[in-house]
N, C-alpha and C positions, 0 to 999 in steps of 0.2 A: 504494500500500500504506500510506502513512504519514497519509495523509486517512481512512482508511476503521480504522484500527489493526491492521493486521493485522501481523502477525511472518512473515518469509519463513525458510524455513530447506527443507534440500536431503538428502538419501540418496542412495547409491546410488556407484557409481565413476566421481566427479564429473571425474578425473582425463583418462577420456575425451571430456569436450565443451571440447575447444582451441578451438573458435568463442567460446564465448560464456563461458569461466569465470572472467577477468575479471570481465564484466560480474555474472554471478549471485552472484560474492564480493561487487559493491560493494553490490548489491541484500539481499545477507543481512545485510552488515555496517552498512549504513543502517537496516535495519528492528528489528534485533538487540535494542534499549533500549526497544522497544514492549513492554506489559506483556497488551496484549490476546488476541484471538484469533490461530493459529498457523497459517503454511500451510505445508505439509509438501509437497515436490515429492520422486518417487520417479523419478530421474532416471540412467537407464542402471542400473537394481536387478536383478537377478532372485537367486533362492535357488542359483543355481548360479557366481554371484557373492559372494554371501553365505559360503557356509561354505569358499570358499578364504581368500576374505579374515580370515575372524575365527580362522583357522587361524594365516596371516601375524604377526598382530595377537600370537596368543598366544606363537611363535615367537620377535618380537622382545622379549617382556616378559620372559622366562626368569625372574621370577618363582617360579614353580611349574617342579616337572618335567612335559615334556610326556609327557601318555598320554592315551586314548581316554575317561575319565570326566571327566577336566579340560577336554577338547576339547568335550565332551557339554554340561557345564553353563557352561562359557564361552559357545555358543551358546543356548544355551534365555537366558541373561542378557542375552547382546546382540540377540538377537530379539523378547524380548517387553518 
């Protein structure tokens, strides 16, 4: 990756590959200061993953009071 410029970087609930997340940490964190092109790996993703977690997410920010417009536009932000 660091011959070619690429930037590695990862999505998804990276939390469940115990095998290898180690090593994908050291891989992200080596390529991280590349300025070039970015490769995006969507690793253990799907949308029914997605909107528990940004649920989670806003849960712990308490931030805002939680309600179903805030949950709404909290996801349309962290999706697109």
């Amino acid at each position: 990756m660091n011959e070619k410029r690429i930037r590695l970087l990862a999505i998804g609930d990276l939390d469940s590959l115990r095998n290898c997340q180690a090593e994908l940490a050291e891989a992200i964190k080596d390529t991280s200061k590349i300025p070039g092109m970015s490769l995006v790996l969507a690793l253990s993703y799907s949308s029914r993953w997605e909107i528990p977690n940004a649920m989670k997410k806003m849960q712990r920010s308490k931030a805002e009071q939680f309600h179903l417009k805030t949950m709404l536009r909290s996801f349309l932000i962290i999706s697109y």
